[in-house]
N, C-alpha and C positions, 0 to 999 in steps of 0.2 A: 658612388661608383666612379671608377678613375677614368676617362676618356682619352684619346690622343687627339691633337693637335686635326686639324683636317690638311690633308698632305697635298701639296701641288706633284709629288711626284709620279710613279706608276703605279696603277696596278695590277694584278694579277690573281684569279682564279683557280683553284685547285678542287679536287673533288675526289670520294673514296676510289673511285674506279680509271682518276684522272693517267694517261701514261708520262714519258718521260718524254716524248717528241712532241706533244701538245703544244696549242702558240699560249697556252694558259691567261685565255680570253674567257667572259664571261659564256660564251657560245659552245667553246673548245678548253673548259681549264684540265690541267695539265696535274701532273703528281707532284705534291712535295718538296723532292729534288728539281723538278724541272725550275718552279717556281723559285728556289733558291739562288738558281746558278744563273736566271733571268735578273733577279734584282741588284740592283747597286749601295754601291755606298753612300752616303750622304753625310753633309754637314750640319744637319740640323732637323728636328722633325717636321719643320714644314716643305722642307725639301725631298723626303723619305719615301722610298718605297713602301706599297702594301701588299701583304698577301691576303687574301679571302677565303676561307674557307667554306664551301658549301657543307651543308647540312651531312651527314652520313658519320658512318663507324670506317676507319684509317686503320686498315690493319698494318702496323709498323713493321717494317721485314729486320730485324732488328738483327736474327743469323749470328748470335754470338760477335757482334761486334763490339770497340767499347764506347763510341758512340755513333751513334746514326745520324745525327744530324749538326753539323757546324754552321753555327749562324755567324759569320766575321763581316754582313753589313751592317754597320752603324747605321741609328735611328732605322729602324726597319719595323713596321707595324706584320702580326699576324691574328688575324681575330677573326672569328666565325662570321658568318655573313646574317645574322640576325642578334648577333650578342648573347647563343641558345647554350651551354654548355651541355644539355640535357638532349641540346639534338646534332651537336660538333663532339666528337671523339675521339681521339686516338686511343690506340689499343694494342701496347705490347705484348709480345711474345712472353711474357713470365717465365719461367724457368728455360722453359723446352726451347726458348730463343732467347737468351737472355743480352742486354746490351742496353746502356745511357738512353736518352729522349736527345736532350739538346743540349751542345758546348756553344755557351756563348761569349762572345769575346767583347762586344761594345752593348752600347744602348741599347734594347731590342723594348716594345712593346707587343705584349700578347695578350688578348681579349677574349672572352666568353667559349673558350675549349677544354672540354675535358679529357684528364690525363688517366689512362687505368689499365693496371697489369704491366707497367713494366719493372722491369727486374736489373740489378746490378751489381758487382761486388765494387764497383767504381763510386766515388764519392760525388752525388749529384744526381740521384737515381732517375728523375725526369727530365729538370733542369739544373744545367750548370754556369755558373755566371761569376760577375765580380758582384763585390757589397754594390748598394744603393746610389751610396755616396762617392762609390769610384767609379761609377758608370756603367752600372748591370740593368737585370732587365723591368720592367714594372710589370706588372701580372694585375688582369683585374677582372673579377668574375669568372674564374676558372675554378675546376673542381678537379684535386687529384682524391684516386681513389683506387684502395688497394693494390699498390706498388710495393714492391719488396725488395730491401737490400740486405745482402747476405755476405756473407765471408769465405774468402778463397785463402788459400794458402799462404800465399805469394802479396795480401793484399789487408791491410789494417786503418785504410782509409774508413773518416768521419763521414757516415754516406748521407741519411735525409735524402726526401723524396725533391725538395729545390736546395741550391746551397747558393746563395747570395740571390739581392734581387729585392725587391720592394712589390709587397702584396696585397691589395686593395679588393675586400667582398669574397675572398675566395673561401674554397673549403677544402680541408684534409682528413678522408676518414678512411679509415681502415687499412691504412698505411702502415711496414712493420719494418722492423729493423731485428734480424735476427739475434741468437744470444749473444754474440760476442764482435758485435755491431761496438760503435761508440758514442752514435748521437742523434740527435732527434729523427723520429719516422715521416714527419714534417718539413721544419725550414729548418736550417745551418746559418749561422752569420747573417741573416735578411733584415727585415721590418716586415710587420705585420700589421694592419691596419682594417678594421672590421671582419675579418676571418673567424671561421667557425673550426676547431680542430674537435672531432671525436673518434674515439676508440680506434687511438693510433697506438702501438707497441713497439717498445724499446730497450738497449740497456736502459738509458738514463737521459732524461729531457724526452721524454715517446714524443711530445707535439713540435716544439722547438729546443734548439740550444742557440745561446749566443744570439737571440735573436728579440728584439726590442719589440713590444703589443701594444694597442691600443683598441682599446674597444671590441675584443677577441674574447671568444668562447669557447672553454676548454670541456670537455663531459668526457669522465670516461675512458681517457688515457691512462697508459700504465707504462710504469718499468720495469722488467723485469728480470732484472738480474741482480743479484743479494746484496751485493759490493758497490753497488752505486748509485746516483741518484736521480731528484726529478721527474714522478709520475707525470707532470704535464710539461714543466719546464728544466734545464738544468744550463747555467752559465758558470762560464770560467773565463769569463772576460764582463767587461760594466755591462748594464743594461738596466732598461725601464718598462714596467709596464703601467697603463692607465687605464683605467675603468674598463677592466677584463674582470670576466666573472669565471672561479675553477673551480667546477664540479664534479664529486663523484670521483676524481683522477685517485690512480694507487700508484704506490711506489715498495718493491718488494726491498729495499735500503731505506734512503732516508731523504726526508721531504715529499710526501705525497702529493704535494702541488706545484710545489718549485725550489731549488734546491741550488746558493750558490756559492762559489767559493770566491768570486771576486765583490765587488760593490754595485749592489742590484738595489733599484727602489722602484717599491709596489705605491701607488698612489689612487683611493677611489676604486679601488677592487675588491671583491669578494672570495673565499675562502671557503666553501660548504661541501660538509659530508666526504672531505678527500681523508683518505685511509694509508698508513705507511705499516712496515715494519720494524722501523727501527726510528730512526731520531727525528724529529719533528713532522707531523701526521701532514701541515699545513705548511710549512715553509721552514727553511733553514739559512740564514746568512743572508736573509733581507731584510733592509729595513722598508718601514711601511707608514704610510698618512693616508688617514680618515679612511681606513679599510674594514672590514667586517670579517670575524671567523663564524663560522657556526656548522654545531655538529660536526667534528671532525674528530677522528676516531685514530689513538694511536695505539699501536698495540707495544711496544713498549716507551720511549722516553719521548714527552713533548708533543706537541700543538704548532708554537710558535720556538725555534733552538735559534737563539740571539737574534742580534740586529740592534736597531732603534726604533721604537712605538709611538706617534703623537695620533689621537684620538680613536685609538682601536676601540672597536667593540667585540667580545669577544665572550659568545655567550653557548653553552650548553654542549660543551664539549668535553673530550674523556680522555682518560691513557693511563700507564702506569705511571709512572713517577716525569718531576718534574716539566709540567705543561708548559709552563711559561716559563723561560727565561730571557733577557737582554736587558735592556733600556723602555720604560713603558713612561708616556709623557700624556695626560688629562686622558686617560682611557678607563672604559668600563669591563671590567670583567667579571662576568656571573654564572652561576647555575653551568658551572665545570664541578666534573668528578675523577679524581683518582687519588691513586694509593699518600703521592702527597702531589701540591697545583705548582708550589712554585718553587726554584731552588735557580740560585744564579741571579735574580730578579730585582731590579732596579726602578722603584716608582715615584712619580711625581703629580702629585694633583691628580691621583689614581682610588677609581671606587671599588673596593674589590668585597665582593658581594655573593651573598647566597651560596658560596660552594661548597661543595661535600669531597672531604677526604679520610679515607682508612685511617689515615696515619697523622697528619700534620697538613695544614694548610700551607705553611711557609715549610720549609724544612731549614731552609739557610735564607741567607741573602741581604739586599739590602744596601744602599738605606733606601726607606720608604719616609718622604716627606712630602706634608700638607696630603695625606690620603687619608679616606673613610673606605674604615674594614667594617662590614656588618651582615652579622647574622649569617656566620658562616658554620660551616657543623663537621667538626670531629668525630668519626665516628670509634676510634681507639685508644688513642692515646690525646697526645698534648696539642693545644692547637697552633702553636707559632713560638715555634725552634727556633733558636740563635739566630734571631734578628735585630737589627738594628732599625731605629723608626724616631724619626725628630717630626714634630710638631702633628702627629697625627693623631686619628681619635677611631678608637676598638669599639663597637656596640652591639649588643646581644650575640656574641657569637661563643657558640656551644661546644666545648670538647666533654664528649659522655665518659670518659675514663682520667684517669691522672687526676693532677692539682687545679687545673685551669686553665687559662689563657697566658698567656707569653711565658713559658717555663724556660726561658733561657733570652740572654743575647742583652742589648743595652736601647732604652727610651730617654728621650730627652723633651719634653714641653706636651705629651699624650695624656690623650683621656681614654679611662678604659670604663666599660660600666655596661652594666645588663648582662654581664654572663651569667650560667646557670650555676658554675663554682664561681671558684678564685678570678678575679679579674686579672690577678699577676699572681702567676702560679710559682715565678722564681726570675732569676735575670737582675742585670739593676735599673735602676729607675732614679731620672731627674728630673725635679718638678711634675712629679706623674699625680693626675686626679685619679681615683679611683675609688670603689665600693666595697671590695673586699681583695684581701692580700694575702695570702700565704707567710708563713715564717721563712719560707725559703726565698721569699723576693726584699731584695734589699733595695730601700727607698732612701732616697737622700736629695741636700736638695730642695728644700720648701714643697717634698709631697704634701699632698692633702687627703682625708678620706669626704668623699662627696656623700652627702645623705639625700640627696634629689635630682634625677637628670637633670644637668647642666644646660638644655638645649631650649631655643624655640623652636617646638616643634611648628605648632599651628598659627602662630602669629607672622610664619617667614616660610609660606611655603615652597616656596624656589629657593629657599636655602635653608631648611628643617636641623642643621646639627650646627645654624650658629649661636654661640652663648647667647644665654640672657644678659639682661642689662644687670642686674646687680650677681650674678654668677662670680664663684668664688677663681673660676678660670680665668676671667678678664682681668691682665695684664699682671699677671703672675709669673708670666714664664720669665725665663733665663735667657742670656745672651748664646747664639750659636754663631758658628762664623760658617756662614753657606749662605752665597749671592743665589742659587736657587730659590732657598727657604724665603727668601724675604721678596721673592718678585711681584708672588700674591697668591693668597689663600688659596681654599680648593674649590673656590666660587668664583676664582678669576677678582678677586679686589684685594685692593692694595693690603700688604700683611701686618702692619704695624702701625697702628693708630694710639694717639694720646703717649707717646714715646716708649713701647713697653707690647713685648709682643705677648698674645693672647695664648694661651695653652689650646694644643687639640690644633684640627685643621682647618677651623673658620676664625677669624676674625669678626669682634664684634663690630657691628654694624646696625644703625638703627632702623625697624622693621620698615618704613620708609624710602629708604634707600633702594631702586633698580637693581636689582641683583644682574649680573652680568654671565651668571650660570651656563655652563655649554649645555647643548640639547644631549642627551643620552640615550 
């Protein structure tokens, strides 16, 4: 929790029933306005005036104005006088008195007050401020709740219940932004900093837009308008989030969790059970480190729709077509279902695992280099469409209809082995091991047919699919020119030993050796 400064300046008193002639002393505090027009400006916050709020319910005379309160003292603290939000209030008029909370022009700190029922068509529905970093206000331990901003005629402002401002402990719930609102029922342009947003409503962004989290909880938010995005989050400008967890959030467009069109990175975040209608369930146009999906539910295109991936995990999720698509770098993906998982999709040192599609695992995409695809299940047709795949290795993975495994696209130094048909059902193939082949798969190339898994399994088991020692994969493959390919297997060790790089996505290695494996 964020504290201010301890002030050598004044302070002053207020209270639900305080008037405007008060000397707003602790004896006699005074209203609001009185307290306002009492304080001064200052240079710094230990110089700075304080307001105090006693305990009670503020009913804001709010009378259709378009804001009520102008705070233009610099460094000015106002905070409840026990730090209680649960027993400091203010309380708008909603509709039937509709009108802003507070225009603030400098530095202001505000502490432990809660915000609830005000209403706006003005952008700033409680608070209005500049960014953080140009000298708005810091908010800590406050709770807004149930504010609404709506739409006049005359009036197309980005509303949000704060809009700029740095936010420390607070909470936002039940905050909405009507249909033809434009941005989050939360913060606008702020920081967020251990905040709890739930079941806020919006076009697009319900919790925040534009607005950078850390260590924030999203449950529950929704967008709700068809054409745009961001169940919990939506940016059109950079931003960051870290170790925020979004849950349960929908998006009636696309991104049910977060949704952006500029350059946004997720780091150490979670992604569960959020639900869209249209383009990615879980995120769109972010890239993301060491984050997690799960269960996330889309009802047509996608999970994760572009970005860059290093160590995603990303497990037991659904949708119709194309779940995953961007850049995917040492991550796990497994026990996902839909009509096909991936199209668009770029992987590197990627284990792609256990999943079940109608139609086709891959449907396009590519290249997939140094990954372990295994035991994945086709349930209609062919399992992996025109793709492209150097130095990987295919294992028991099941298309129940068609030729087999890879019925299209091009492999360069892959092992393929344990399918229930064809290991290569068509496509062409360089230097490819494999068990069984189709007429319609053209091999060239120094293929080979394998009569024995190639792997250790039991004597390596922190690295189960690297060759054996006399394995006819060992130092077989072919020269590629990709400074990826060669930086190091799918085990994290160096790719090419004894001068001659090994077929499939491990590197031989003696069972001795440290394996340097990421945890999964």
């Amino acid at each position: 929790m964020i504290s201010v400064v301890s002030s050598a300046g004044s302070i002053y008193y207020v209270s639900p029933d305080g008037t405007d002639d008060a000397a707003c002393t602790y004896d006699n505090p005074g209203s609001i306005s009185a307290a306002l027009a009492l304080a001064s400006p200052a240079d710094s916050w230990e110089d700075g005036d304080t307001i105090i709020f006693r305990e009670g319910k503020y009913s804001i005379p709010t009378k259709g104005q378009a804001v009520t309160y102008t705070i233009n003292k610099p460094f000015l603290t106002l905070r409840s006088e026990n730090n209680s939000p649960e027993r400091t209030m203010l309380v708008g008029g909603y509709k039937n008195a509709p009108g802003r909370g507070f225009d603030i022009t400098g530095p202001v700190f505000i502490g432990g007050i809660a915000f609830t029922n005000f209403a706006s068509c003005y952008s700033g529905i409680v608070l209005n401020c500049k960014k953080s970093d140009e000298g708005g206000a810091t908010v800590s331990n406050c709770v807004f709740v149930n504010n609404l901003g709506y739409t006049a005629s005359s009036s197309k402002s980005r509303y949000g219940t704060a809009v700029g401002g740095a936010y420390y402990d607070c909470s936002f719930m039940n905050n909405t932004n009507d249909a033809y609102s434009q941005g989050g029922a939360g913060i606008i342009s702020g920081v967020a900093v251990n905040c709890k947003f739930l079941h806020n409503y919006s076009n697009q962004g319900a919790a925040i837009m534009n607005t950078s989290a850390t260590n924030c909880f999203f449950y529950g938010n929704k967008s709700t308008y068809t054409i745009a995005s961001g169940g919990a989050a939506y940016f059109s400008t950079t931003g960051k989030l870290y170790r925020c967890s979004f849950i349960a959030n929908s998006a009636l467009g696309n991104g049910g969790a977060v949704s952006a069109s500029a350059n946004v990175f997720a780091e150490n975040c979670d992604f569960i059970c959020n639900t869209n209608s249209k383009v990615g369930a879980a995120i769109v146009g972010v890239s993301t480190l060491n984050c997690r999906f799960e269960g996330n539910k889309g009802s047509s295109s996608g999970i994760i729709s572009g970005g860059s991936h290093t160590n995603a995990i990303a497990v037991g999720n659904s949708g119709y077509q194309g779940l995953f698509s961007g850049e995917y770098y040492d991550c796990y993906l497994g026990t996902n279902t839909g009509y096909y998982i991936f199209t668009s999709f770029k992987g590197y040192r990627c284990h792609i695992d256990n999943n079940k599609s109608d139609y086709s695992t891959f449907y396009s995409g590519g290249p997939l280099i140094n990954c372990l695809i295994t035991t994945n299940n086709q349930v209609r047709d062919r399992a992996f469409c025109n793709l492209t795949s150097i130095n990987c290795t295919y294992v028991g993975n099941v298309p129940n209809l068609g030729n087999g495994v890879m019925s299209g696209g091009v492999s360069t130094n892959c092992i393929f082995w344990g399918s229930n048909k064809n290991d290569l059902a068509g496509g062409t193939h360089n230097a490819a091991y494999y068990g069984k082949a189709s007429t319609k798969a053209i091999v060239t190339n120094q293929c080979a047919v394998l009569t024995e898994a190639p792997f250790v399994y039991d004597g390596n088991p922190d690295a189960p699919y690297t060759p054996k020692l006399k394995s006819p994969v060992v130092n077989s493959g072919i020269p590629v020119d990709s400074e990826i390919l060669l930086e190091k297997d799918f085990y994290g060790r160096g790719r090419i030993r004894n001068g001659v790089i090994d077929v499939g996505c491990a590197e031989r290695y003696p069972r001795y050796l440290p394996s340097v494996m990421k945890v999964r």
